[in-house]
Biotite code that builds the C-alpha atoms (Angstrom):
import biotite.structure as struc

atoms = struc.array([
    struc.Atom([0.000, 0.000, 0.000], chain_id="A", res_id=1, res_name="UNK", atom_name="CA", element="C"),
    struc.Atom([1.222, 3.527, -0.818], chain_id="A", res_id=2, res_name="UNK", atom_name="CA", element="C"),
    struc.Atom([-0.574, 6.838, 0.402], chain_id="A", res_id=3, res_name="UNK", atom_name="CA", element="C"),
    struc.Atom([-2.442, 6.682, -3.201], chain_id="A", res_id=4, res_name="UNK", atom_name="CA", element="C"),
    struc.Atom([-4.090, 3.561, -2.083], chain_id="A", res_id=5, res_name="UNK", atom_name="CA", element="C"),
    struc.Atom([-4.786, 4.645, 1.361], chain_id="A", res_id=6, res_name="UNK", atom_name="CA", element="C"),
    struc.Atom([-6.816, 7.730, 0.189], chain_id="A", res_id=7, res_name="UNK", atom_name="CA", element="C"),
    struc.Atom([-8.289, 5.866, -2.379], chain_id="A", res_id=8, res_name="UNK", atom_name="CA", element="C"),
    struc.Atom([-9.889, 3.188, 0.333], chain_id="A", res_id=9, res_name="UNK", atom_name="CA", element="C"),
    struc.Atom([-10.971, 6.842, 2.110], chain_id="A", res_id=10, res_name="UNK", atom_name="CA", element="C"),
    struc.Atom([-12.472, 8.318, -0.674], chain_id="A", res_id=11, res_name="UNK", atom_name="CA", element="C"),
    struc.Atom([-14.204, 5.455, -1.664], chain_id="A", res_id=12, res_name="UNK", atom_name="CA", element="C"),
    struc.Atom([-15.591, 5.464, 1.623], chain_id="A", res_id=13, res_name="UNK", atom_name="CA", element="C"),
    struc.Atom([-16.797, 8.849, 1.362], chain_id="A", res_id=14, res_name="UNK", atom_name="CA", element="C"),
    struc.Atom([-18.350, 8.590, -1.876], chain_id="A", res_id=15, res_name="UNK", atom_name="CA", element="C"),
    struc.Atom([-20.865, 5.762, 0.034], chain_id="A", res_id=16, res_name="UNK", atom_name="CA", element="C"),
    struc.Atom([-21.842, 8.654, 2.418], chain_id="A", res_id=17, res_name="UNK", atom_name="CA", element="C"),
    struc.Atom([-22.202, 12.120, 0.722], chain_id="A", res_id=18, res_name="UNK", atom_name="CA", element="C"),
    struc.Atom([-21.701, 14.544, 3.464], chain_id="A", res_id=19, res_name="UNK", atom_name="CA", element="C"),
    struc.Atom([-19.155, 13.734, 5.330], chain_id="A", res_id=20, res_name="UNK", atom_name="CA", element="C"),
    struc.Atom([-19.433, 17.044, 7.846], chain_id="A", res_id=21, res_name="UNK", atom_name="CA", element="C"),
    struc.Atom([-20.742, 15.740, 10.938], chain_id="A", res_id=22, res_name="UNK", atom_name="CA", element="C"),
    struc.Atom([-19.609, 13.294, 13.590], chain_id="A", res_id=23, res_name="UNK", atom_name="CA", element="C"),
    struc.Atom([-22.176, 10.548, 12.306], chain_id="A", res_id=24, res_name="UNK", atom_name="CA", element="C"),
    struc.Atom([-21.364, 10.954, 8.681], chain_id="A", res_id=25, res_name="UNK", atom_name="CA", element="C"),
    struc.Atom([-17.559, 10.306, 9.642], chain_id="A", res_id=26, res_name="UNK", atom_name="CA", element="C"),
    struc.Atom([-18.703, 7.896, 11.272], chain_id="A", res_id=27, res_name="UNK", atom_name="CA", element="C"),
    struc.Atom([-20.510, 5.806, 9.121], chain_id="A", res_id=28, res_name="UNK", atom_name="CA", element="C"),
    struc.Atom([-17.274, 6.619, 6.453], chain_id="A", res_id=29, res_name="UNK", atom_name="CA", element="C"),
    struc.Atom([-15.291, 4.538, 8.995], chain_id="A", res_id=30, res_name="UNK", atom_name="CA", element="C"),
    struc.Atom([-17.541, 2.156, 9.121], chain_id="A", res_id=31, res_name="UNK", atom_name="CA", element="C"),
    struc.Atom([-17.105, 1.593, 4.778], chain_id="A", res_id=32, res_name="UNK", atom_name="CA", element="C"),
    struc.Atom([-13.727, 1.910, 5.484], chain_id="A", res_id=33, res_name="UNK", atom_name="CA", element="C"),
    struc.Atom([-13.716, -1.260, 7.838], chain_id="A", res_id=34, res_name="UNK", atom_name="CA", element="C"),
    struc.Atom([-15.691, -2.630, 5.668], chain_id="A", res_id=35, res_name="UNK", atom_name="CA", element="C"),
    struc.Atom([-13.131, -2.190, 2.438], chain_id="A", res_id=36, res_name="UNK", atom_name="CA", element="C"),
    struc.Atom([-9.961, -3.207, 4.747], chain_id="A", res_id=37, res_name="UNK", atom_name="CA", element="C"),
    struc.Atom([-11.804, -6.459, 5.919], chain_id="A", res_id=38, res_name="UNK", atom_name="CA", element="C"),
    struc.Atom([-12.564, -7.575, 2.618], chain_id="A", res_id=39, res_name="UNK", atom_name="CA", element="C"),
    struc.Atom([-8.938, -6.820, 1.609], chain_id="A", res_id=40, res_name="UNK", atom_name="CA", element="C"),
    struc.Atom([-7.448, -8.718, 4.505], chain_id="A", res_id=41, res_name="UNK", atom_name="CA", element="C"),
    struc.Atom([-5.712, -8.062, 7.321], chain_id="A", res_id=42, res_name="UNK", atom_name="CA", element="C"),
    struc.Atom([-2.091, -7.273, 5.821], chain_id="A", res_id=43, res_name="UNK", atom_name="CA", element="C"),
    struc.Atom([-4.134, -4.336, 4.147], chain_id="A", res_id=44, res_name="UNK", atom_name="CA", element="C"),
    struc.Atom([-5.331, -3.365, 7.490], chain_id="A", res_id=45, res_name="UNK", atom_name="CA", element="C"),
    struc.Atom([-1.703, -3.560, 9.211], chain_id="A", res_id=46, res_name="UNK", atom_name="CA", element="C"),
    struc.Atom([-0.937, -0.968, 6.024], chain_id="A", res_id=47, res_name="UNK", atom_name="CA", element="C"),
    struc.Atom([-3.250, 1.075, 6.447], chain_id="A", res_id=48, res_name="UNK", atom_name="CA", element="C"),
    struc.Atom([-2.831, 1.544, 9.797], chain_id="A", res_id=49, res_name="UNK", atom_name="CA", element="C"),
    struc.Atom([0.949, 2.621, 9.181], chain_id="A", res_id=50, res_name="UNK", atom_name="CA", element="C"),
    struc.Atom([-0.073, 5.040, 6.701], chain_id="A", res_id=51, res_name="UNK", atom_name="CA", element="C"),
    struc.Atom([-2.637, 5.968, 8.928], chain_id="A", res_id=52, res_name="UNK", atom_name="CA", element="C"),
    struc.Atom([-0.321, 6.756, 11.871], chain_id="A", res_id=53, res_name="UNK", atom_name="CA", element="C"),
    struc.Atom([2.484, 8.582, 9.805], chain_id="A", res_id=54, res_name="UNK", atom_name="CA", element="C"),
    struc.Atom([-0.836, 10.848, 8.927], chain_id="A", res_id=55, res_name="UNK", atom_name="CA", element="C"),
    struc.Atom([-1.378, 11.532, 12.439], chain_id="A", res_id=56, res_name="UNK", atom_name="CA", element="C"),
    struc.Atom([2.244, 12.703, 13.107], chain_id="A", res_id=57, res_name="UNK", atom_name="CA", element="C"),
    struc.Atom([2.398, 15.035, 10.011], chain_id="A", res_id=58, res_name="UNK", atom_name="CA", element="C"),
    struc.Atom([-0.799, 16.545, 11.059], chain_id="A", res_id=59, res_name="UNK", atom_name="CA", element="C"),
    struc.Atom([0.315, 16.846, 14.744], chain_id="A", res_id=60, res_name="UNK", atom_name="CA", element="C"),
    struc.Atom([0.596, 20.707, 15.271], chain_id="A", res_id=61, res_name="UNK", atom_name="CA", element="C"),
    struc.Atom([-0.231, 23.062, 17.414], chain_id="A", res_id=62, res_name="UNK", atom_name="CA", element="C"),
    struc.Atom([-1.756, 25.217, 15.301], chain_id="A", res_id=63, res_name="UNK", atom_name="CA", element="C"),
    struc.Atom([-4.318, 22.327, 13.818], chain_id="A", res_id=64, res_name="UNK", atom_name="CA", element="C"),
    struc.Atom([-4.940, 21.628, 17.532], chain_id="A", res_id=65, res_name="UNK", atom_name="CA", element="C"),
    struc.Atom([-6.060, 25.320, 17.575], chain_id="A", res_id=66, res_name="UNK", atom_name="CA", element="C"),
    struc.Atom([-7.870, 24.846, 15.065], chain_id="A", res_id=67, res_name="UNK", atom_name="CA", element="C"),
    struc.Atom([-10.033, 21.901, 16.496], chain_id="A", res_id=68, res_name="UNK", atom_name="CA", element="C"),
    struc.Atom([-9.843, 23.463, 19.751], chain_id="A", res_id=69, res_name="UNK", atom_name="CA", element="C"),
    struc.Atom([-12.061, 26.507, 18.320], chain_id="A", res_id=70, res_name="UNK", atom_name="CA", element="C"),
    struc.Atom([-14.567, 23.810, 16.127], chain_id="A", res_id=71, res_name="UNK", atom_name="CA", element="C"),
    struc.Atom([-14.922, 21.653, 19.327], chain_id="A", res_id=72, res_name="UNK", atom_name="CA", element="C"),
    struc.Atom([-15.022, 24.372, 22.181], chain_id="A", res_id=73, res_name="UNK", atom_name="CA", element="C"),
    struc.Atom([-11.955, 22.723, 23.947], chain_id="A", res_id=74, res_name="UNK", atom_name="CA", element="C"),
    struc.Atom([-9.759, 19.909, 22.701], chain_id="A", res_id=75, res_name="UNK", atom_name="CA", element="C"),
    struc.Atom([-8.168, 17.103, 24.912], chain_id="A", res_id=76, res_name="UNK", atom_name="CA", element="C"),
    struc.Atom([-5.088, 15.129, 23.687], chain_id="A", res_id=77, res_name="UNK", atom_name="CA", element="C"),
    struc.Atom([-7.500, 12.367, 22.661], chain_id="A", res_id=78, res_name="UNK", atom_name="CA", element="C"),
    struc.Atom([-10.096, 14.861, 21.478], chain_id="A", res_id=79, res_name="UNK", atom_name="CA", element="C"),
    struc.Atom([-7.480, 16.257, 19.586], chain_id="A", res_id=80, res_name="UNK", atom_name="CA", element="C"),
    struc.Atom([-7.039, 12.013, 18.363], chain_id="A", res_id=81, res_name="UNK", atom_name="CA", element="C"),
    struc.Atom([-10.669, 12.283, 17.308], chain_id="A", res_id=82, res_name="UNK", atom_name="CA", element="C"),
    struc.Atom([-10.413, 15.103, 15.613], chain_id="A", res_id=83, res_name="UNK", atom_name="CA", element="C"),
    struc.Atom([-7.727, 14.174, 13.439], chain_id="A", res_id=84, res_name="UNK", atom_name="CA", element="C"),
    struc.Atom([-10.042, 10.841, 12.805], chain_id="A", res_id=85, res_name="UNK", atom_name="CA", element="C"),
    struc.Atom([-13.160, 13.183, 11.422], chain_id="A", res_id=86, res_name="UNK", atom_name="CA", element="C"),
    struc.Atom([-10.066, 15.058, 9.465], chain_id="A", res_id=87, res_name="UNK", atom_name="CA", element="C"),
    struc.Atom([-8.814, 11.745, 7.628], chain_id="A", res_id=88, res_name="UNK", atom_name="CA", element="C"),
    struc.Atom([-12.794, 11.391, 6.959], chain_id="A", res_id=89, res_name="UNK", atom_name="CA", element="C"),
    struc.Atom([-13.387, 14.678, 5.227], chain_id="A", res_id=90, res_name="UNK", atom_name="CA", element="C"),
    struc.Atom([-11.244, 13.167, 2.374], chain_id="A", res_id=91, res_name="UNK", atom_name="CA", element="C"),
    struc.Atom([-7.367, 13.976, 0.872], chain_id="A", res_id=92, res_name="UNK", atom_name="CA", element="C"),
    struc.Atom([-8.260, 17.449, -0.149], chain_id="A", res_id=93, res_name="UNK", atom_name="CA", element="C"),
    struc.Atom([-9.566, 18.734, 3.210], chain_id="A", res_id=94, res_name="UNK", atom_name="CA", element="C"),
    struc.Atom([-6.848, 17.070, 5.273], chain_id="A", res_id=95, res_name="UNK", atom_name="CA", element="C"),
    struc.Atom([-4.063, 18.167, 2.534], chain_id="A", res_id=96, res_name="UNK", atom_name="CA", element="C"),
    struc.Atom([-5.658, 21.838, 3.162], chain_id="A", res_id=97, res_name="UNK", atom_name="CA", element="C"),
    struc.Atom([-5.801, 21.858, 7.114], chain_id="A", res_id=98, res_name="UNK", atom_name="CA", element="C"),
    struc.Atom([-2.944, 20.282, 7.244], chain_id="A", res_id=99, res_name="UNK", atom_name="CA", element="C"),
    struc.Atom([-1.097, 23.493, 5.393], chain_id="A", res_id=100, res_name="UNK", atom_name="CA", element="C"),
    struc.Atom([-3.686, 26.033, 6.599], chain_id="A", res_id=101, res_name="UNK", atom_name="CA", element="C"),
    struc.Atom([-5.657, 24.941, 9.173], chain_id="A", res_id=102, res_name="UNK", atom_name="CA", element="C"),
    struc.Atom([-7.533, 28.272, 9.188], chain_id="A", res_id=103, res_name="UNK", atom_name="CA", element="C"),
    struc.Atom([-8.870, 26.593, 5.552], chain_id="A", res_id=104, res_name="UNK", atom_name="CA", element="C"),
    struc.Atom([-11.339, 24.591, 7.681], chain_id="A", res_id=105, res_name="UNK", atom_name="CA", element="C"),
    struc.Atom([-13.815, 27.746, 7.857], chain_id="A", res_id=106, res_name="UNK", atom_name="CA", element="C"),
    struc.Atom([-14.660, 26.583, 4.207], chain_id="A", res_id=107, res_name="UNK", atom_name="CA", element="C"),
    struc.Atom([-15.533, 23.235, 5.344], chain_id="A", res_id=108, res_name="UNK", atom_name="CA", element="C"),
    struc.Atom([-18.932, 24.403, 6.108], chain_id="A", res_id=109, res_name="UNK", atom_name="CA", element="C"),
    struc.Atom([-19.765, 22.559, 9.601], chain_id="A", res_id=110, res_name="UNK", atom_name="CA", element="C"),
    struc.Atom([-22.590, 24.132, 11.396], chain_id="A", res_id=111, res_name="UNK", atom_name="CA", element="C"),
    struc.Atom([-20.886, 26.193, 14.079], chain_id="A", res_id=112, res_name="UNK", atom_name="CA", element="C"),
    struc.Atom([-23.079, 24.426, 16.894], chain_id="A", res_id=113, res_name="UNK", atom_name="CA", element="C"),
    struc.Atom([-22.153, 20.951, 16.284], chain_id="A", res_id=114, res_name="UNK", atom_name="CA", element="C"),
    struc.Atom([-18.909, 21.042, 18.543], chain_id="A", res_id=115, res_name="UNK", atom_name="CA", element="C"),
    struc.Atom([-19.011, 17.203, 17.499], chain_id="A", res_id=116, res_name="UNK", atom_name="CA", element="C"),
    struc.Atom([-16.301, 17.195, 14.858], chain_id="A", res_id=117, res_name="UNK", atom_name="CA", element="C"),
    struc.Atom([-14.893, 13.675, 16.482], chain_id="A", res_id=118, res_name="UNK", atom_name="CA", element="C"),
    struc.Atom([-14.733, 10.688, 14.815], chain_id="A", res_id=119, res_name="UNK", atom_name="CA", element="C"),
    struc.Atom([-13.038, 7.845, 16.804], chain_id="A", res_id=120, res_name="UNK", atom_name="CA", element="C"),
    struc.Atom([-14.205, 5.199, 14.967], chain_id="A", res_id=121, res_name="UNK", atom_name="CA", element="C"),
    struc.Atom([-11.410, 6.244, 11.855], chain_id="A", res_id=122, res_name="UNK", atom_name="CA", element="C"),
    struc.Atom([-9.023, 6.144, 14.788], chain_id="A", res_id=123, res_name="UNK", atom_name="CA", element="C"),
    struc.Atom([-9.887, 2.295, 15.261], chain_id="A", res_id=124, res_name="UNK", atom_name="CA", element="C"),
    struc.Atom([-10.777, 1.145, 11.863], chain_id="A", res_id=125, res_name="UNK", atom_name="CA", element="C"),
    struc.Atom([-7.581, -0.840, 10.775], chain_id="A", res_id=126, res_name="UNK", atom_name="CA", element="C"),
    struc.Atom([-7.463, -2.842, 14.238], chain_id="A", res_id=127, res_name="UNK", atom_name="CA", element="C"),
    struc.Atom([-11.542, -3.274, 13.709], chain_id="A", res_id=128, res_name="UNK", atom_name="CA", element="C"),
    struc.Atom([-11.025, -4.623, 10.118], chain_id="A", res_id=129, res_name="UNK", atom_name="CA", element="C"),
    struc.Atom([-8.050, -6.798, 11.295], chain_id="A", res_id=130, res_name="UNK", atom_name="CA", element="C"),
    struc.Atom([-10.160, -8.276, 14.054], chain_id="A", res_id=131, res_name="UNK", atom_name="CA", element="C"),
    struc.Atom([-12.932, -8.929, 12.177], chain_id="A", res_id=132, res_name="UNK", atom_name="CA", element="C"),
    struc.Atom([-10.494, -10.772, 9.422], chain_id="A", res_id=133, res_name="UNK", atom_name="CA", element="C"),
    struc.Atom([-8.775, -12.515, 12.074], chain_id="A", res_id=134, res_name="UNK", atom_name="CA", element="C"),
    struc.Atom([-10.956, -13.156, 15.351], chain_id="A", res_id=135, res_name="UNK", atom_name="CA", element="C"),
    struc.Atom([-8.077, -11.575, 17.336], chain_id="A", res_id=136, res_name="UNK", atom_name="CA", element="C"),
    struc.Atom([-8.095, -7.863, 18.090], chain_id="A", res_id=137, res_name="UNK", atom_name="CA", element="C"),
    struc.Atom([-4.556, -8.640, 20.202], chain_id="A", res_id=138, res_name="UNK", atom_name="CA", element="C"),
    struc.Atom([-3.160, -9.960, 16.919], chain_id="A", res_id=139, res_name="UNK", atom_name="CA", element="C"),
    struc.Atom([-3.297, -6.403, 15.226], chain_id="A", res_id=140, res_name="UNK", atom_name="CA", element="C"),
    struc.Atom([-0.459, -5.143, 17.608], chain_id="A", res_id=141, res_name="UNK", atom_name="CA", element="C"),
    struc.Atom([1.567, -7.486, 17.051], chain_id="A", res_id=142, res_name="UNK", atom_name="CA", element="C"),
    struc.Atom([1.144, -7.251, 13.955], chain_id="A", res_id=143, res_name="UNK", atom_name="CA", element="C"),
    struc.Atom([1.744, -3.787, 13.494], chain_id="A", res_id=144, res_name="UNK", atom_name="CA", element="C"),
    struc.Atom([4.924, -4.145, 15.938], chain_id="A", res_id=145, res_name="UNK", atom_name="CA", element="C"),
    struc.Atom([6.280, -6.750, 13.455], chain_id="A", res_id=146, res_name="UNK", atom_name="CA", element="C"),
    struc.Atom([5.731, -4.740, 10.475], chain_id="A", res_id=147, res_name="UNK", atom_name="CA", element="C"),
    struc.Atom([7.413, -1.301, 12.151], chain_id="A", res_id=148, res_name="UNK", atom_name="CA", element="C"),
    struc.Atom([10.952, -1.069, 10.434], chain_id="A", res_id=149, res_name="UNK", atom_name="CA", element="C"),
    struc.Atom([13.773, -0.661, 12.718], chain_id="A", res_id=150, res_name="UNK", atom_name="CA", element="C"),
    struc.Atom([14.750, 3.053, 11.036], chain_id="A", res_id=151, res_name="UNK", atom_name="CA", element="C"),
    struc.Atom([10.757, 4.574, 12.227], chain_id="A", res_id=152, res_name="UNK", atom_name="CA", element="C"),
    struc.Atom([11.618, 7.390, 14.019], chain_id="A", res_id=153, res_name="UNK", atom_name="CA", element="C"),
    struc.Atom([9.618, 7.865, 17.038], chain_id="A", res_id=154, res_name="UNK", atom_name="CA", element="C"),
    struc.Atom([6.203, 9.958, 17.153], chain_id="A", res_id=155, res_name="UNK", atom_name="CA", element="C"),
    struc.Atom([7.085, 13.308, 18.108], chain_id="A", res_id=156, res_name="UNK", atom_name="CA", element="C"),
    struc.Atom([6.552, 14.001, 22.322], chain_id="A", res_id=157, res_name="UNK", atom_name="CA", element="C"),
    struc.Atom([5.128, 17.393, 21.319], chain_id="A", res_id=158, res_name="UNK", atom_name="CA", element="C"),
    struc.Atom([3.016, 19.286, 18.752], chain_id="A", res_id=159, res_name="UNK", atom_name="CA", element="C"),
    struc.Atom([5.289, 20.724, 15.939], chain_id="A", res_id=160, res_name="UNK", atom_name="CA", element="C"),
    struc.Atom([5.344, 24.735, 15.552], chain_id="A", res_id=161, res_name="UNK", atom_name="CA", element="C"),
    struc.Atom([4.769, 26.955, 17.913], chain_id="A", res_id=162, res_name="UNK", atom_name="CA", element="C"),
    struc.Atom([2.613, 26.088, 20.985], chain_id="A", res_id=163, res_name="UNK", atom_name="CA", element="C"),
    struc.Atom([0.433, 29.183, 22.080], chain_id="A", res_id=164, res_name="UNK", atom_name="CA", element="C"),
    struc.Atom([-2.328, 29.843, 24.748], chain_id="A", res_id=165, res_name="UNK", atom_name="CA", element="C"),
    struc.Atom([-5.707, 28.853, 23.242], chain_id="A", res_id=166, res_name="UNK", atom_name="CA", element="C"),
    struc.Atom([-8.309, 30.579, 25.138], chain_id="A", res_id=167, res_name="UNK", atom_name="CA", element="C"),
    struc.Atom([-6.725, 34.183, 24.474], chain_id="A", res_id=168, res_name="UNK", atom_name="CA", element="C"),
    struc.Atom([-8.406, 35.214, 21.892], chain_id="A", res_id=169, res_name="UNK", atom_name="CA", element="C"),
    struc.Atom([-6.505, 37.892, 20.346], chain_id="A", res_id=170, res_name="UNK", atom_name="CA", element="C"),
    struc.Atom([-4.135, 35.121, 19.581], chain_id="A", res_id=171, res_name="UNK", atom_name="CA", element="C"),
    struc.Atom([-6.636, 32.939, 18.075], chain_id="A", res_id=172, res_name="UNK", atom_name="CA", element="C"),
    struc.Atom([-8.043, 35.784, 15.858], chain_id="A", res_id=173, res_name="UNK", atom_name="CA", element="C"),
    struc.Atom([-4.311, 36.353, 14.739], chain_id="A", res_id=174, res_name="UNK", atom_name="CA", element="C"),
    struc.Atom([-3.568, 33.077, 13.972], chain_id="A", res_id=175, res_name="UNK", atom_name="CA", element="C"),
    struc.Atom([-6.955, 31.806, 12.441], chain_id="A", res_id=176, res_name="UNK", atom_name="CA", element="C"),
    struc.Atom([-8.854, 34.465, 11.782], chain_id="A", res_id=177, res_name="UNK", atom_name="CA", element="C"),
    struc.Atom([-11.281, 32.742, 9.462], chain_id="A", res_id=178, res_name="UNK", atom_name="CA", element="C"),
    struc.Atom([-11.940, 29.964, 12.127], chain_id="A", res_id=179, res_name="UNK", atom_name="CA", element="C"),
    struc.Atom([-12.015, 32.590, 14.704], chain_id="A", res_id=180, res_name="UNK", atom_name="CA", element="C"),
    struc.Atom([-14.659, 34.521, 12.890], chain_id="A", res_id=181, res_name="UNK", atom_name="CA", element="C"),
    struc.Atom([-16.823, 31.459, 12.919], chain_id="A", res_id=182, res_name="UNK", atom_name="CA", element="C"),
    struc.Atom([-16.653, 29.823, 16.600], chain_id="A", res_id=183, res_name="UNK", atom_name="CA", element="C"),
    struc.Atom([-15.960, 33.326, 18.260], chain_id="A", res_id=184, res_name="UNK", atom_name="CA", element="C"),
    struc.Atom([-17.363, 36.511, 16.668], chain_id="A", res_id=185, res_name="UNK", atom_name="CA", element="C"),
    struc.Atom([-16.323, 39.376, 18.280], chain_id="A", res_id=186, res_name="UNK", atom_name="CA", element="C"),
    struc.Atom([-20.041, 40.469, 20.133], chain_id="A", res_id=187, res_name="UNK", atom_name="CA", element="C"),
])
């Protein structure tokens, strides 16, 4: 599998949904995305979850975590996970975009008052399509351990750029002014 493939099995997955905006929708696209990794085995799913991972740590950055912080009014370290999830949902483009300007999520179009831009299920769906394939959600890990190669660098211990103070929100309006204008109009 090569990152081609991997948003190929995505947008595939998207294209069975439509709108792919709110937490259900991304949802139900990781539920067609289990559903295309189980029927291609669970070496597909072990791939995918690599390719899935190195994702996660490209798109680990302070200012993204802004970003979601402002479309889900607060963002933990695994709401942060989640988020990232309904951002591999929303399809290559999207993520490619937020990834380089996270302010470009203001042109996403989600509704303001659904602070539910989560979607944990994308976080699980390799190890979900594995187990299925398998019987053995325990298998997955190892699995994935086997396949790691031993030049993988780490995951980073911190967000990459620079980290800034969230709730001040001269900062946000600086930084994402788009977003900003969005989930905190000035009154």
């Amino acid at each position: 599998m090569n990152r081609e493939d991997f948003w190929e099995i995505v947008e595939r997955s998207r294209a069975e949904v439509g709108d792919t905006r709110d937490a259900a929708s991304a949802a139900a696209v990781a539920r067609h995305v289990v559903a295309r990794l189980t029927a291609l085995g669970p070496s597909t799913a072990v791939e995918f979850q690599h390719f899935y991972e190195a994702l996660n740590e490209e798109s680990y950055r302070w200012d993204l975590w802004a970003a979601a912080y402002l479309m889900r009014s607060g963002c933990s370290d695994d709401g942060f996970d989640y988020f990232r999830g309904w951002l591999v949902a929303q399809g290559r483009v999207v993520w490619e975009q937020a990834v380089a300007d996270p302010d470009s999520l203001a042109a996403v179009g989600v509704d303001p008052d659904d602070d539910m831009v989560d979607c944990e299920a994308m976080v699980a769906a390799a190890g979900d399509a594995h187990a299925t394939s398998t019987g053995d959600r325990e298998a997955f890990w190892a699995a994935l351990e086997q396949t790691e190669g031993d030049d993988e660098p780490a995951a980073p211990a911190d967000p990459a750029g620079e980290d800034f103070d969230f709730d001040d929100d001269e900062q946000m309006r600086a930084r994402l002014p788009r977003l900003a204008a969005v989930y905190r109009p000035v009154q």
